[in-house]
N, C-alpha and C positions, 0 to 999 in steps of 0.2 A: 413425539416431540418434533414441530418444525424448525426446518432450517434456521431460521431466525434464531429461534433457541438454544440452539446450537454452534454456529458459527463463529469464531473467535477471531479477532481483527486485531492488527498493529499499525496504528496510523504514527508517522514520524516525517518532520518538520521541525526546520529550527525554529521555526515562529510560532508563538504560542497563540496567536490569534487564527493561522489559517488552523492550527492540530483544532482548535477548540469549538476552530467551524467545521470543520469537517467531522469532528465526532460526534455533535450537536445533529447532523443532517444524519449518521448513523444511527443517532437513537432515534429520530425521528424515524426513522425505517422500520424501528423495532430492535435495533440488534443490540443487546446489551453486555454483548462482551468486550468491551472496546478496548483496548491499552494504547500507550502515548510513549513516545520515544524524541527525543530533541535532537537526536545524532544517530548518524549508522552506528558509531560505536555501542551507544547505549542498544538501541535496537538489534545488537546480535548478542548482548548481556540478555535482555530482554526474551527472545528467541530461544538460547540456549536453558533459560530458567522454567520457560511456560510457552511450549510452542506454540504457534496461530496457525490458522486456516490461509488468512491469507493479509499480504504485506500493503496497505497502500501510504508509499514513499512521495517527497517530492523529492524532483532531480536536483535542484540546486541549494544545496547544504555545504557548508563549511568542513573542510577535512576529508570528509569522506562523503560522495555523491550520489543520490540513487543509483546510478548505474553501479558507482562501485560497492552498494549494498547488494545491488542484486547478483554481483558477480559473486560477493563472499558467503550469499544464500546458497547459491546454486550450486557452487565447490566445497560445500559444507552436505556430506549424505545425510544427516538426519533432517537437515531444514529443506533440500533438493524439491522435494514436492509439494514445496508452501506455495501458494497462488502469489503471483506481484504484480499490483499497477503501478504505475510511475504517472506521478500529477507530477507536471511542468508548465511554465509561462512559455519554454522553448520546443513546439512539436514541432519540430523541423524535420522529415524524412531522413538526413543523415543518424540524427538522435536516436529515432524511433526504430529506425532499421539495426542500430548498434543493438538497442535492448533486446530487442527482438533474437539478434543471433547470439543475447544471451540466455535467453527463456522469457523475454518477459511475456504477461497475459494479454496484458491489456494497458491501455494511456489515455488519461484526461488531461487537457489541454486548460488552463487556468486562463481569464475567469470560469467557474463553472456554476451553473445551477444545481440543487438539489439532484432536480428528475435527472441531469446529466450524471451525474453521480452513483444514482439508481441503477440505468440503465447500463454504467460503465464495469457497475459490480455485478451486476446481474449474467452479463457475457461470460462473466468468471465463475459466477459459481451457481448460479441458474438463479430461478424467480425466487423472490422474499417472501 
């Protein structure tokens, strides 16, 4: 069974248009285990119900932030060694550097293409 087959994703976005483009370029890749989350709330429901491989968040959400998702992944032991990108409009070195010193993988910078996307998941969890 390759990777593909196997790898389990949580994309979450309060916008239903970027979750539904970015799942769209998911399967396009191959990967068909995708879930969808509209809040870090939902998405640590989510997490706690059917873990994933790996998280890709955008930063700027309502409530609760990607960053403040990845803080309560990473202080949570069972979810600790879930992979996490943070897609944002904002990659600003101060951002990038906070996730960073909280585990994050990896960062896409919004707009993005597919192949950017490929290549951003692929750092994290090797080739498709």
């Amino acid at each position: 069974m390759s990777l593909r087959d196997k790898l389990r994703l949580l994309v979450v976005d309060d916008m239903s248009t970027s979750r539904g483009l970015i799942v769209q370029a998911l399967e396009g890749f191959g990967l068909a285990h995708v879930e969808t989350a509209e809040s870090g709330e939902e998405a640590l429901t989510v997490l706690q119900r059917a873990p994933v491989h790996l998280v890709l968040s955008d930063y700027n959400m309502p409530g609760m932030s990607g960053l403040d998702l990845l803080a309560r992944v990473r202080a949570t032991p069972a979810m600790r060694a879930i992979g996490f990108i943070l897609i944002t409009g904002r990659a600003d070195r101060d951002l990038i550097a906070k996730g960073k010193s909280l585990g994050l993988n990896n960062y896409l910078a919004k707009p993005f293409a597919a192949q950017d996307l490929r290549a951003c998941l692929e750092a994290v969890v090797g080739r498709l």
